[in-house]
N, C-alpha and C positions, 0 to 999 in steps of 0.2 A: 679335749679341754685342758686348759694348763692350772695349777693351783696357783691361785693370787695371793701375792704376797701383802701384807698388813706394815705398813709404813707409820709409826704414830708419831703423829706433828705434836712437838712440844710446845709450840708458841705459847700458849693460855697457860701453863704452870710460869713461866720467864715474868708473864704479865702481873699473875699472883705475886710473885716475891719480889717483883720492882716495884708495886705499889705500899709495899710495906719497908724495904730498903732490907739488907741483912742477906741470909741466902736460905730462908726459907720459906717456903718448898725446893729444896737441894734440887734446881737441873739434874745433876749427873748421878743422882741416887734415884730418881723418878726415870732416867732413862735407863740407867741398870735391870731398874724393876721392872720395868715393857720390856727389855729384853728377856728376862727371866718368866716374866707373865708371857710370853710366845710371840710377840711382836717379831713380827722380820728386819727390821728399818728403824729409826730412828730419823726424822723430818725436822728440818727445822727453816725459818725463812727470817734471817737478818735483815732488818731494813737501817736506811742510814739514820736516823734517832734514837736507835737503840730501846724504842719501846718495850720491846718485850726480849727477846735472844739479843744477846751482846755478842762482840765480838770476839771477845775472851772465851765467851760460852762454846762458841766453836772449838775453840782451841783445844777447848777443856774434854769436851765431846771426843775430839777424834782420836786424843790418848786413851780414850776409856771405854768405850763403846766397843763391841765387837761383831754387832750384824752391817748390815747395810746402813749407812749413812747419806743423807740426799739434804744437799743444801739449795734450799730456792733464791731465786733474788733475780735483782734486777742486773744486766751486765753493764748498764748502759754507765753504772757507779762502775766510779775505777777500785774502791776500796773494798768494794764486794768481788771485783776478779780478782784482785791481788789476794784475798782473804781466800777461795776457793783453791787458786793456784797454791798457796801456800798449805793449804792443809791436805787437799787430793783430796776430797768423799770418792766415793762408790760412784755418787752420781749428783750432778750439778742439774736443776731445772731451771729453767730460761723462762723469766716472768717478767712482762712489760707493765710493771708498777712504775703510775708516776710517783711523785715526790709526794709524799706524805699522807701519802692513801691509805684509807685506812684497811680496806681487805682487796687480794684481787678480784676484780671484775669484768675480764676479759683478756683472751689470748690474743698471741700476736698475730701479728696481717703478715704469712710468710711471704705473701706474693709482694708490698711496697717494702720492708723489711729485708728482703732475700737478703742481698750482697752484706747488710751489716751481719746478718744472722750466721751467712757462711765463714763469714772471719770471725766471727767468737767461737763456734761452735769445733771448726779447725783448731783453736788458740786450747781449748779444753781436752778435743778430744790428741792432743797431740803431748798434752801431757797427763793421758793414763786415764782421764773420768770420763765415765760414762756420760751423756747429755742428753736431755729431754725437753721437749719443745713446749709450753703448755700454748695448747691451741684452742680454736673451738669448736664445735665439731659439726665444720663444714668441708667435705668433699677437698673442695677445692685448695684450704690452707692445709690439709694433709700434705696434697699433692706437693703443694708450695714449701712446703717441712722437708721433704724428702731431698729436695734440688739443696738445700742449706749441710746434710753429711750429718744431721744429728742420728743418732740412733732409736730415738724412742721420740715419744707425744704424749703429754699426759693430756689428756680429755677436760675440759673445765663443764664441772657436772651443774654448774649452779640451777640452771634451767632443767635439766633433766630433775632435780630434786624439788622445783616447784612444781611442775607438771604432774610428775609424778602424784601428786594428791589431786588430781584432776583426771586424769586418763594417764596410766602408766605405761599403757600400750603405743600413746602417741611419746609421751615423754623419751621411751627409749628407744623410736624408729631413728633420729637422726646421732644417734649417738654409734647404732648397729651400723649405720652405712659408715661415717668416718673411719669406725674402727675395718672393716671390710678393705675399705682402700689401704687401710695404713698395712694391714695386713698385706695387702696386693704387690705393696710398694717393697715389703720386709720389715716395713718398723714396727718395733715394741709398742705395745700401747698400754698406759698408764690411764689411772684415772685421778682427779682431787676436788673436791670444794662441796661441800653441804651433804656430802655422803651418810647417813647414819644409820644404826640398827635396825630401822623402819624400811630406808629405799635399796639399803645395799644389796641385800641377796639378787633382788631382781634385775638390778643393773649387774651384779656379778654371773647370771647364769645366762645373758641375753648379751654378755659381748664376750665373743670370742677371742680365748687367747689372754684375755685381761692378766697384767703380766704383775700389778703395782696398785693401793690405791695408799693415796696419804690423809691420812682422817685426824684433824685437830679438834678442832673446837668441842662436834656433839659429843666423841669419844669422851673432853676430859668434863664434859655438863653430868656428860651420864653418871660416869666414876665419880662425881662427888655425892650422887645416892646410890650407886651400887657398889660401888671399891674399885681399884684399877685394876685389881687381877678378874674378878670377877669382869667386868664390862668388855676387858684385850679377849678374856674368853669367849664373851658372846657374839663380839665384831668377828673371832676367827671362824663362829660355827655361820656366818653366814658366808663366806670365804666357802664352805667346802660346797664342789658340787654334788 
């Protein structure tokens, strides 16, 4: 079993202090404190209107931070690759958001995809980041992830977290097989989207290897009635196996 690392997506604090203008809730002092509170990562997903993480805030993040760093986005903007190129994370995720959507909803099709997916994914990993595919977890787009040189997959859990309050045993059969192949194939596998204190431990002790997960939204719901150290705590004891 490998120990999963806790990645926390800041988007939802960016959203706080842009809807009030100024810079409170401080980005870079809320990410200090996940890293100080035991966070491994540090997440963030720029989109182009700047709703919530600005472009600056990157900037800002990669002087300051000192765990892992994983910026999400779409490549298909050229001002999001120039913006990753430009600063290096740790690790860039590959998410096929269209234009103005408001959360992701689904990973990419590696198999109609491939050839564009193998020329960004060459473009990033050729200067130094790591790269992850968010896919979905079907068998077949594993497969299709592997032929593109990315290193890793992150799982898009949305379904597995509504399931999961239904049969969590069905919930997490197709999530076990993707990761199985990904594993078959050597890739990292990652996980993200709807994950919370409730569904994680079970989706963490039921997929092998789970190398990554990145937890926004319920992480910072929770911490506004439990605290943030308190809550990075709770998310890390479901992490241990």
């Amino acid at each position: 079993m490998t120990n999963t690392k806790l990645s926390v997506n800041i988007n939802k604090i960016a959203t706080l202090r842009n809807s009030r203008g100024g810079n409170n809730p401080d980005i870079i002092k809320t990410a200090l404190n996940c890293e100080r509170f035991g966070a491994h990562g540090i997440t963030v997903h720029p989109r182009p209107d700047e709703r919530h993480i600005r472009y600056q805030d990157v900037i800002d993040l990669k002087t300051n931070i000192s765990t892992e760093f994983n910026i999400e986005g779409n490549c298909t903007e050229s001002k999001f690759v120039d913006l990753v190129l430009a600063n290096k994370p740790t690790q860039v995720t590959l998410v096929p958001d269209a234009s103005g959507q408001l959360t992701s909803n689904h990973g990419w099709d590696t198999i109609k995809h491939q050839n564009y997916l193998q020329d960004m994914v060459g473009l990033f990993t050729q200067a130094g980041i790591r790269v992850s595919l968010f896919v979905d977890a079907e068998p077949e787009m594993v497969e299709a992830a592997k032929a593109t040189g990315t290193q890793r997959v992150e799982l898009y859990t949305e379904a597995y977290a509504k399931q999961y309050l239904i049969d969590k045993e069905k919930a997490i059969e197709p999530y076990f097989k993707a990761a199985q192949v990904a594993l078959k194939l050597g890739l990292g596998v990652n996980a993200g989207h709807d994950l919370d204190v409730y569904n994680l431990k079970y989706f963490a002790l039921h997929i092998p290897h789970l190398l990554e997960v990145s937890i926004g939204h319920a992480l910072i719901c929770d911490a506004l009635y439990l605290g943030l150290e308190n809550t990075i705590q709770r998310y890390l004891q479901q992490l241990k196996n």
